[in-house]
C-alpha positions as CSV (number, residue, x, y, z in Angstrom):
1,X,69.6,12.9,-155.9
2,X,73.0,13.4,-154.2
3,X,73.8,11.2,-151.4
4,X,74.8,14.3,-149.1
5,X,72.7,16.6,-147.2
6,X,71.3,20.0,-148.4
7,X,72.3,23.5,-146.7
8,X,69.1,23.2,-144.0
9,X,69.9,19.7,-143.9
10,X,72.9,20.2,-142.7
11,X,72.0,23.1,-140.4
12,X,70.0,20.4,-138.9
13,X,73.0,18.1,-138.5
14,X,74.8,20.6,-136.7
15,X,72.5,21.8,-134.2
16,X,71.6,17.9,-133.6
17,X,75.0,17.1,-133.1
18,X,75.6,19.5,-130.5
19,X,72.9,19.1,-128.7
20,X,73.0,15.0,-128.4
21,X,77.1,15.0,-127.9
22,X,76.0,17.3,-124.8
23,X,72.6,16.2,-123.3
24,X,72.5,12.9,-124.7
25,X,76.4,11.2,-124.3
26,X,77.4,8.2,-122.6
27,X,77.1,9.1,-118.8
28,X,74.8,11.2,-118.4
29,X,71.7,9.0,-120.1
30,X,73.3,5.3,-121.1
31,X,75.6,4.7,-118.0
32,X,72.8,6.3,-115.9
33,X,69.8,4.5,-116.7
34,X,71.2,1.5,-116.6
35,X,73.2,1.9,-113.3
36,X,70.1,2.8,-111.2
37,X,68.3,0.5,-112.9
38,X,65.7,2.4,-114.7
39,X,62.9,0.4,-115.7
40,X,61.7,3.1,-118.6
41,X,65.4,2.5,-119.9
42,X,65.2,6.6,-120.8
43,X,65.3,10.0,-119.6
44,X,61.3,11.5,-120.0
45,X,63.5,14.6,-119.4
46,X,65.7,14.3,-122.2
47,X,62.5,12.8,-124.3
48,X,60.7,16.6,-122.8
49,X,64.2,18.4,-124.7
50,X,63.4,16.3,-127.7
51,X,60.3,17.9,-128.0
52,X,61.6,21.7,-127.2
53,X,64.0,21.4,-130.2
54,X,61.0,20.3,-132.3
55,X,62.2,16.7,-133.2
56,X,59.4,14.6,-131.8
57,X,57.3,16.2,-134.5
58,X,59.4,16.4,-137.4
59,X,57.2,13.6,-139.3
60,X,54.0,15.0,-138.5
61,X,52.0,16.9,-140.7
62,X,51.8,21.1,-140.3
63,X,48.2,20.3,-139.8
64,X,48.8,18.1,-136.8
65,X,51.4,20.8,-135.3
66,X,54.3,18.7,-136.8
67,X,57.0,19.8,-138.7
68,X,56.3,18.0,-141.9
69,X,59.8,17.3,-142.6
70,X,60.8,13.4,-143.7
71,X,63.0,10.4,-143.2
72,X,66.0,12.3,-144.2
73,X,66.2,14.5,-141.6
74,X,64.6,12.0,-138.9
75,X,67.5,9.8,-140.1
76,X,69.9,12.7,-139.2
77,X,68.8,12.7,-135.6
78,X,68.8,8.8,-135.6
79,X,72.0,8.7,-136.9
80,X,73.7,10.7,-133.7
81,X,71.4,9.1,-130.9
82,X,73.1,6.1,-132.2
83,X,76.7,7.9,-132.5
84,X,76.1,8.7,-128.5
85,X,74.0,5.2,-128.0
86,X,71.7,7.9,-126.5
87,X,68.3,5.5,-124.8
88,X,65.4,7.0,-126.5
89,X,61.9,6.4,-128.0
90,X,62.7,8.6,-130.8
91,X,62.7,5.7,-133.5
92,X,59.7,4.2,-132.3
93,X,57.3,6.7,-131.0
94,X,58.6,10.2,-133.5
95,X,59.3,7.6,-136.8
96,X,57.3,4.2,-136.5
97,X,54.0,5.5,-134.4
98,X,54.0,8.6,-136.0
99,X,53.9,7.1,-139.6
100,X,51.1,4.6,-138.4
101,X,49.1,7.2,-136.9
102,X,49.0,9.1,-140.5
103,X,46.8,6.7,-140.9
104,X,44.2,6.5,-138.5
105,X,41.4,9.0,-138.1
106,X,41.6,12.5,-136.8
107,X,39.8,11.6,-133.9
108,X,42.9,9.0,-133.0
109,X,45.6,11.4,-134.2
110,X,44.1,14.0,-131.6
111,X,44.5,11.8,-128.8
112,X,48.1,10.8,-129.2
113,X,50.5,13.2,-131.7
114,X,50.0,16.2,-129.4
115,X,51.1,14.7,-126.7
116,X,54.4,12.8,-128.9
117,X,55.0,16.4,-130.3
118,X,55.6,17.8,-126.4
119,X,57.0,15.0,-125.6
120,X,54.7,13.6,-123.4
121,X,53.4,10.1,-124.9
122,X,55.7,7.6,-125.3
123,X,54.6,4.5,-128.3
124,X,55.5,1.4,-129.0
125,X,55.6,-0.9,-131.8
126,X,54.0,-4.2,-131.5
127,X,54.7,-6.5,-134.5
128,X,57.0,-9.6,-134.0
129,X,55.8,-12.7,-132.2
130,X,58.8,-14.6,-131.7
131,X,62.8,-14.3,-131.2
132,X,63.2,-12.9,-135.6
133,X,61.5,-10.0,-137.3
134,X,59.0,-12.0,-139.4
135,X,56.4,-9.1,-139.6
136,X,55.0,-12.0,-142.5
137,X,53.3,-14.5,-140.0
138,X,50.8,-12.1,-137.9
139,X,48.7,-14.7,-135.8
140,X,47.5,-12.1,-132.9
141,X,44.0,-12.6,-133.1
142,X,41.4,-9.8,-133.2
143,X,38.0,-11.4,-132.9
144,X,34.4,-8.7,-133.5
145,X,32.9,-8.5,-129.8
146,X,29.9,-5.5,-129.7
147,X,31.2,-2.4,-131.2
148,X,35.2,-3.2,-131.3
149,X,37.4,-6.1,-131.0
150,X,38.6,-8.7,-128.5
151,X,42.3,-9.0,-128.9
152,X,43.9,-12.5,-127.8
153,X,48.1,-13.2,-128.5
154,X,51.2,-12.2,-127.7
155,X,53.7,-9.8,-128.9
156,X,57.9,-10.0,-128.6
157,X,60.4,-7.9,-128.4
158,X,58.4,-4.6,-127.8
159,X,61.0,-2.0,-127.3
160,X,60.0,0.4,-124.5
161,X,56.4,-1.7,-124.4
162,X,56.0,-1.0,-120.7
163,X,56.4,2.6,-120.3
164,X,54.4,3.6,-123.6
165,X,51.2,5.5,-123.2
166,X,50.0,3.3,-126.2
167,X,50.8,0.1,-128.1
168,X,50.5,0.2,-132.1
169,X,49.3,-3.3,-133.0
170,X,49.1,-5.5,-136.1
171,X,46.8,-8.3,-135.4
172,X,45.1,-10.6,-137.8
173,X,41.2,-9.8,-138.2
174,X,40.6,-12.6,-140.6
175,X,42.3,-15.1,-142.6
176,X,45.0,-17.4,-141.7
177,X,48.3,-16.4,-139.5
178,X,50.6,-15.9,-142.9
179,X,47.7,-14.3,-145.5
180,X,48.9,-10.9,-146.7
181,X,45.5,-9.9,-145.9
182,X,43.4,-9.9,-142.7
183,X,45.6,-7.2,-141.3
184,X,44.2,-4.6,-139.1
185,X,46.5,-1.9,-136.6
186,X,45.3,-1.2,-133.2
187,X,46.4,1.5,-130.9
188,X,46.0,-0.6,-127.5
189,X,46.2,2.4,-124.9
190,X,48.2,1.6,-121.5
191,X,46.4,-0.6,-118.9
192,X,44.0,-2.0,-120.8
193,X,41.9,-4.2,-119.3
194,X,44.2,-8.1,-120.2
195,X,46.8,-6.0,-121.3
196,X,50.6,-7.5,-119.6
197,X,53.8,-7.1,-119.8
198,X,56.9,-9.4,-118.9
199,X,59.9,-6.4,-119.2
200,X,63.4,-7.5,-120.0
201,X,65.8,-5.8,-120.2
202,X,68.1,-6.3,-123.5
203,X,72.3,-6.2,-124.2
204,X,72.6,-2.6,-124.6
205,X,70.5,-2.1,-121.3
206,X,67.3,-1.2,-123.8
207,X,63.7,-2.3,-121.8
208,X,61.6,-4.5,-123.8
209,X,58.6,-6.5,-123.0
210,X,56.6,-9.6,-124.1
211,X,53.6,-8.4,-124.3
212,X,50.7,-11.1,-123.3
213,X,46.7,-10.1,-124.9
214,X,44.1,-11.8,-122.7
215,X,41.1,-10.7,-124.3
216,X,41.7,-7.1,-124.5
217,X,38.4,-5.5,-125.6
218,X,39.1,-2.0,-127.7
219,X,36.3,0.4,-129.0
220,X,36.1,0.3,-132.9
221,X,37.7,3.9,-132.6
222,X,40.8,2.0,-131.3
223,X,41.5,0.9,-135.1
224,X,43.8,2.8,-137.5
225,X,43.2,2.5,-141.3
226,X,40.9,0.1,-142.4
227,X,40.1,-3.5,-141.3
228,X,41.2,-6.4,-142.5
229,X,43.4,-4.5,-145.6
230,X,46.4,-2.8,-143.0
231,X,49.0,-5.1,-144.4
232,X,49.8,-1.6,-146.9
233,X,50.1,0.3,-143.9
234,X,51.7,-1.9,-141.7
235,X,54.2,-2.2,-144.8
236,X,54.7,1.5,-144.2
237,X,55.4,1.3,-140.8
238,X,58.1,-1.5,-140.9
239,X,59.8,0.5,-144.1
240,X,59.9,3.5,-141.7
241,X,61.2,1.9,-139.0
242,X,64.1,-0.6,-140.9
243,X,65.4,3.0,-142.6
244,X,65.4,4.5,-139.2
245,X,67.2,1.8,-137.9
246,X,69.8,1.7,-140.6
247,X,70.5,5.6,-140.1
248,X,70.8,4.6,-136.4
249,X,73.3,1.7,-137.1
250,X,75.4,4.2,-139.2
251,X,75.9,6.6,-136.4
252,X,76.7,3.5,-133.8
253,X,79.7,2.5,-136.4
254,X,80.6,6.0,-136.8
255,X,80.8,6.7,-132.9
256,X,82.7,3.5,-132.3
257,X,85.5,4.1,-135.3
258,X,85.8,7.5,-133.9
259,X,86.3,6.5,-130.5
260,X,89.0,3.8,-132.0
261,X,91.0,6.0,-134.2
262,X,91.6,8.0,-131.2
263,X,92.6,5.5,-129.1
264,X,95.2,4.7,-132.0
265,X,96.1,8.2,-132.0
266,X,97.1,7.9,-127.9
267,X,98.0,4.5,-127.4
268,X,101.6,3.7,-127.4
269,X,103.1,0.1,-127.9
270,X,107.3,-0.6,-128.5
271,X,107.6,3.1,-128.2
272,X,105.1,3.8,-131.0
273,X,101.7,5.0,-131.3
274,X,99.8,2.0,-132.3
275,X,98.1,4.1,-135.2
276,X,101.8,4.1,-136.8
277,X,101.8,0.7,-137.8
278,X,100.8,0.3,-141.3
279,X,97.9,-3.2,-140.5
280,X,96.2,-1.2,-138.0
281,X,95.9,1.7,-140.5
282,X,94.6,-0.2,-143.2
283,X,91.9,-2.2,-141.1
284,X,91.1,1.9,-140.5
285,X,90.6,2.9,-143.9
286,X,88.7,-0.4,-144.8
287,X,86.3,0.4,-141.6
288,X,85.9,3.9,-143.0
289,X,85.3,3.3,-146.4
290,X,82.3,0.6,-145.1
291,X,81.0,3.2,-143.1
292,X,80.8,6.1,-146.0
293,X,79.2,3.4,-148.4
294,X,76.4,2.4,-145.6
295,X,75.8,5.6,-144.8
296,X,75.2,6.6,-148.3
297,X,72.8,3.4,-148.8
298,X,70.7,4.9,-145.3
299,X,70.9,8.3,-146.8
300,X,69.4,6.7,-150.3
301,X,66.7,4.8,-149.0
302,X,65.8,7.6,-147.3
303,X,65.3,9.7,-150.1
304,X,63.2,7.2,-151.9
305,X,61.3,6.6,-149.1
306,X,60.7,10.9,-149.2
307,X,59.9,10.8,-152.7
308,X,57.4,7.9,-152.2
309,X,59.2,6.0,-155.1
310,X,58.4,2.3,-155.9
311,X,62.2,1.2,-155.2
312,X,62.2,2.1,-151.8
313,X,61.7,-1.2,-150.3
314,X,64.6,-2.7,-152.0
315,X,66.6,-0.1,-151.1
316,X,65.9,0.3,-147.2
317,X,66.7,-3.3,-146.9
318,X,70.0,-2.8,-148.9
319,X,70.8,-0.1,-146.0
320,X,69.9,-2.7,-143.2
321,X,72.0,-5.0,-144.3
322,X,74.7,-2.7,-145.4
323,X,74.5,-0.7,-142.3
324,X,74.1,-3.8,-139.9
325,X,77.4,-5.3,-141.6
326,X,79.4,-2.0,-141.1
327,X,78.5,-1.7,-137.2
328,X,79.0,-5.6,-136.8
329,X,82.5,-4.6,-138.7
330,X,83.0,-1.9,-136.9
331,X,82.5,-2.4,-133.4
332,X,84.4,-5.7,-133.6
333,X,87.7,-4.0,-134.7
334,X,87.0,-1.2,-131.9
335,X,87.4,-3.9,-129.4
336,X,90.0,-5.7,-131.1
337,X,92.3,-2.8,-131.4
338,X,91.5,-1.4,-127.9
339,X,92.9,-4.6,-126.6
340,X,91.7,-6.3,-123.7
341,X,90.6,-3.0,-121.9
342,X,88.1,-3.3,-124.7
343,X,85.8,-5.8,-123.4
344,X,86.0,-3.8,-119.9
345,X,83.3,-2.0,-118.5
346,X,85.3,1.2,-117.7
347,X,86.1,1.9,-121.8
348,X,82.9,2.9,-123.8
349,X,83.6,1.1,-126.9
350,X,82.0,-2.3,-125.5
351,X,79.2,-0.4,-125.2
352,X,78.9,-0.2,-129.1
353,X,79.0,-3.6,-129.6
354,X,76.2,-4.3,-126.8
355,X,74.2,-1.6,-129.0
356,X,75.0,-3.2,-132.3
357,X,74.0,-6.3,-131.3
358,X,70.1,-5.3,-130.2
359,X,69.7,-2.7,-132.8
360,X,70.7,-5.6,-135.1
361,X,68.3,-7.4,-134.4
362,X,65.1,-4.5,-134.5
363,X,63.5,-4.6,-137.9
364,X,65.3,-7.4,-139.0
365,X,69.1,-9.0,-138.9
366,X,71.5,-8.3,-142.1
367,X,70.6,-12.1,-143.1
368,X,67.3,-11.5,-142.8
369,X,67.3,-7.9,-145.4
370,X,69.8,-9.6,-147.9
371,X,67.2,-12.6,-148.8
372,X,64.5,-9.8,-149.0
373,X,67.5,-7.8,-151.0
374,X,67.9,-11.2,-153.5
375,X,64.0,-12.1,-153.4
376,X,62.7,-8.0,-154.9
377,X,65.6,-8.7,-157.6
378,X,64.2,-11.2,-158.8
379,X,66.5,-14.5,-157.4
C-alpha cells in the first residue's frame, strides 16, 4: 500500500488539524494544566469535544456506536495531539482500552465504550511493573476468591491512572512471573475496594500513578477474554498502543522542526538570518528527511496492523524506534539552534523535548524496539 493517506484520509487530517492547532495548542491545554496544577493533567472539556467530533470512537465497532475506522486514522489524530503536545487520554483510553475491550464480553463493553464514545470515561493502561516497558515479566497476582479474583501487586507508570473511571489490567492468573501464559486482563473500576494510587507527575507535566493492589476483590464479570490465555490479547493491546505512540512521536518532531525552521526564518545573527548559513540548513534537511522516513514507518505499521497482517509486530517496533530516534533528533537540534532562549521556559520548543522524553519512554524506549527489531529477524 502507499505510505500516504487516501482522499477521506486526508479529509480527516484536515479537519483534525484545525481543530487541535485551535482547541488543543500550547496555552490553552499544556501551559494551563500544568500551571494550575491540574491533577487529571487534561481538559475533560476538551476530552467532551473529542467525543463531539466522533474521535473517541473511531476504533469501536458500528455495533458498539463506534466508528469502525482503524489505526491509520487514529494515528492521524495521534500524530497532531503530539504536533500541539496537546494532554489527552486519547492514546490510552480511544486506542489501547478500546482495543482490549474488543475483547471482553458485551456485558463489559456496555458498561464502559458508551461512555469513552461521549467522552465521559476516561481508561488507563496498567501493564509495566517497574521503571522499563517489560510487558514480558507480569508478576501482578490474581488469586480465585468465590466467584472472581483477589488481585495483589503493583503497577508503574500508569499514565492518567488516577483520574480513569477504570484500570485495564494484565495480571498473572497462574504460572510463574515470566511464562507467556497465565495471563488474564482485568478492568479494575475506580475505587475499588485496595485499590491506591501514588500520582506523579512526569517531565512533560503528564499525571501518572503507581498503582498499589491490596487484595482487590473483582466479580468474575470484571475479566476480559479468557483466563489464564490473555497473553494474545494483551499482545494486541501493547501493538496498538507502541503504533499509537510512534504516530504521536512523529507529530512531536514534526511540531518542534516546524517551530525551528521558523525561528531560522526570523532570527538574525551578523546581520543575517541564521537560516542563511549553509550548516544550519543542512542539519534542516537531515532533520526533515528523518522525520518523512519515520513517519512513513508509523504510517506502515499502521497499515499492517489494519490489515491484520503477520508482519505487523516487526514493523510497529521499527516505527518506535524510528520515530523515537527522529523526536530525540529532532527536539535536540530545536534547542540547539534556538540558542540559549531554548532551554527557557518562555519559548515552547523545550516543551518538545520534555514531551519526547516521556512519550519515549511509553511502550517501550528506541533501545528497547531495536532488540525486539533484531530478535523477529532472526539475530
Amino acid at each position: 500500500m502507499p505510505l500516504y493517506h487516501t482522499d477521506d484520509q486526508a479529509m480527516l487530517a484536515d479537519t483534525v488539524t484545525g481543530f487541535m492547532a485551535s482547541e488543543g495548542a500550547i496555552k490553552p491545554q499544556l501551559r494551563h494544566w500544568r500551571d494550575i496544577g491540574c491533577p487529571d493533567g487534561f481538559g475533560h472539556a476538551l476530552w467532551k469535544q473529542f467525543a463531539e467530533m466522533g474521535l473517541t470512537g473511531m476504533l469501536a465497532g458500528e455495533a458498539d456506536g463506534g466508528l469502525g475506522m482503524g489505526h491509520v486514522e487514529a494515528g492521524i489524530v495521534l500524530a497532531e495531539i503530539g504536533r500541539n503536545l496537546t494532554p489527552s487520554p486519547f492514546l490510552t483510553t480511544a486506542v489501547m482500552g478500546v482495543t482490549a475491550l474488543s475483547g471482553g464480553s458485551d456485558d463489559l463493553k456496555g458498561r464502559y465504550l458508551p461512555g469513552i464514545i461521549a467522552g465521559e470515561t476516561v481508561l488507563a493502561m496498567a501493564i509495566d511493573e517497574g521503571g522499563k516497558h517489560r510487558p514480558e515479566r507480569i508478576a501482578l497476582k490474581a488469586e480465585k476468591a468465590g466467584n472472581g479474583f483477589r488481585l495483589s501487586g503493583a503497577k508503574d507508570f500508569v499514565v492518567y491512572g488516577a483520574s480513569a473511571d477504570a484500570l485495564i489490567v494484565a495480571a498473572r492468573t497462574s504460572g510463574s512471573d515470566s511464562d507467556a501464559d497465565g495471563i488474564t486482563l482485568f478492568a479494575v473500576p475506580r475505587g475499588a475496594g485496595g485499590l491506591s494510587h501514588d500520582s506523579q507527575r512526569l517531565v512533560d507535566s503528564s499525571m501518572a500513578s503507581h498503582v498499589h493492589f491490596d487484595g482487590v476483590e473483582l466479580d468474575g464479570d470484571a475479566v476480559i477474554g479468557d483466563i489464564d490465555d490473555g497473553r494474545a490479547l494483551l499482545q494486541k493491546v501493547l501493538l496498538a498502543g507502541r503504533a499509537g505512540a510512534a504516530a504521536e512521536l512523529t507529530g512531536v518532531a514534526a511540531g518542534a522542526f516546524d517551530m525551528t525552521t521558523a525561528y531560522l526564518k526570523t532570527r538574525k545573527q551578523f546581520g543575517k538570518l541564521i537560516g542563511e548559513f549553509q550548516a544550519l540548513q543542512h542539519r534542516a534537511a537531515h532533520l526533515y528527511s528523518e522525520i518523512e522516513i519515520a513517519t512513513a514507518a508509523a504510517i506502515k505499521a499502521q497499515q499492517l496492523l489494519d490489515g491484520g497482517s503477520d508482519k505487523a509486530d516487526l514493523m510497529v517496533s521499527v516505527a518506535k524506534a524510528k520515530a523515537g530516534r527522529a523526536c530525540n533528533l529532532a527536539v535536540r537540534e530545536g534547542v540547539q539552534m534556538h540558542g540559549g532562549v531554548g532551554m527557557t521556559d518562555e519559548y515552547d520548543i523545550g516543551l518538545y523535548m520534555k514531551r519526547d522524553r516521556a512519550l519515549a519512554e511509553f511502550m517501550g524506549d528506541p533501545y528497547y524496539h531495536a532488540e525486539r527489531v533484531a530478535r523477529l529477524s532472526g539475530y
